[in-house]
N, C-alpha and C positions, 0 to 999 in steps of 0.2 A: 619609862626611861626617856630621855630627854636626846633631841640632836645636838653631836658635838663629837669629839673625838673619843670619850669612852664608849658609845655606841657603836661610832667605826669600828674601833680594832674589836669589842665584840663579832661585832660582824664579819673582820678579815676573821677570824679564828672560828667562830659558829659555821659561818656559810662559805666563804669564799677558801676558806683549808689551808689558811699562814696557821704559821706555831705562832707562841706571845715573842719568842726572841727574833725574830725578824722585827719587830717595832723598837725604836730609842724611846726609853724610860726614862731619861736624863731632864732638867727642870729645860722648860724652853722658854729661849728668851731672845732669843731670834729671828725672825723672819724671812723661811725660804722664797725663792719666787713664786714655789707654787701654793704659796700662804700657809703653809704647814709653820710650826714654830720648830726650831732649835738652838740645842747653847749655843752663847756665843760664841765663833769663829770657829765650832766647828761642823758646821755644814758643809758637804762638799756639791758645787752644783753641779757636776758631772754624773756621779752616780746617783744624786738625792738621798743618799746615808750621811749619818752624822759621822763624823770621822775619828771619834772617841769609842763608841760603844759597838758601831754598824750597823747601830739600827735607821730605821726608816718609820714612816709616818705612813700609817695606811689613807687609802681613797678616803674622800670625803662621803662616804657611803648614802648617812643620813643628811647630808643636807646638797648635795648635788645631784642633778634628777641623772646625769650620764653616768655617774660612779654607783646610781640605784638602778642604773639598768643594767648594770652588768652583777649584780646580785638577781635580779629576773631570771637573766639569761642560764645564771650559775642554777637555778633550782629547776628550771626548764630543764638542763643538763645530769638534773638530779632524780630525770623520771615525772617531777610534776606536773597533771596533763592541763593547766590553764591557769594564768593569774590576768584576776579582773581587777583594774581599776577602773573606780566609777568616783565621778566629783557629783556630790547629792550634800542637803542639809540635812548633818542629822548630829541633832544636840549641839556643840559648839563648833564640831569638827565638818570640813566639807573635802576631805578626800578618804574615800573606802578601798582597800585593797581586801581582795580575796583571793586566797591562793587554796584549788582544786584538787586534793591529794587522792581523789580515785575515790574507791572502795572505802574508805576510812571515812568521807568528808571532805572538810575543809576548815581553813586558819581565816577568821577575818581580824582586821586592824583597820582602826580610824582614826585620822590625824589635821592636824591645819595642812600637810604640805604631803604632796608626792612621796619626795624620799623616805621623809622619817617613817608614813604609815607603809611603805614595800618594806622597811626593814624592821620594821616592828611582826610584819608577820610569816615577815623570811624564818627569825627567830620561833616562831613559834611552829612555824613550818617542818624544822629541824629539829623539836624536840627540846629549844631552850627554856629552862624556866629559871628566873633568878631567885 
């Protein structure tokens, strides 16, 4: 799966524990300040809901390294006792995440970038499989 926004709201719903109706489904075509899109004119920039549906735009999960460290922090809080990231060559990709789940093992994921491979194996972390 690819960085962008259908990976996020994956992610707010897999790991981070939003339902899908907290997000706007609406076509976007406007630009928040916090570069989320929504229709036109109806964004509201006080709450960050569209003001049509109420939804909202989740974090930027996979492609901002602070909104993937608060998916860390979420599986840290989830019991998981250590997530490794290591930047090494291996194959095209030069960032590895591995997240420690005890007894069981562990999830690894490899990516060009930080966020997307923490969220690539958050999901798998959780038990996601597409």
């Amino acid at each position: 799966m690819t960085p962008g926004p259908e990976l996020d709201a994956l992610i707010a719903v897999e790991v981070m524990g939003y339902v899908d109706s907290d997000f706007c489904v609406c076509p976007r075509t406007e630009t928040a300040p916090s570069g989320a899109m929504f229709p036109a004119g109806g964004f509201d920039g006080f709450t960050g809901k569209h003001s049509i549906c109420g939804g909202g735009c989740p974090r930027h999960f996979s492609t901002d390294i602070s909104a993937a460290w608060e998916v860390i922090e979420k599986l840290h809080s989830m019991g998981f006792r250590s997530i490794e990231i290591r930047v090494e060559q291996y194959a095209d990709e030069n960032v590895v995440v591995y997240v420690d789940s005890g007894e069981e093992g562990g999830f690894r994921e490899d990516s060009f970038t930080a966020p997307h491979a923490i969220c690539l194996a958050a999901l798998k972390a959780v038990g996601y499989s597409e």
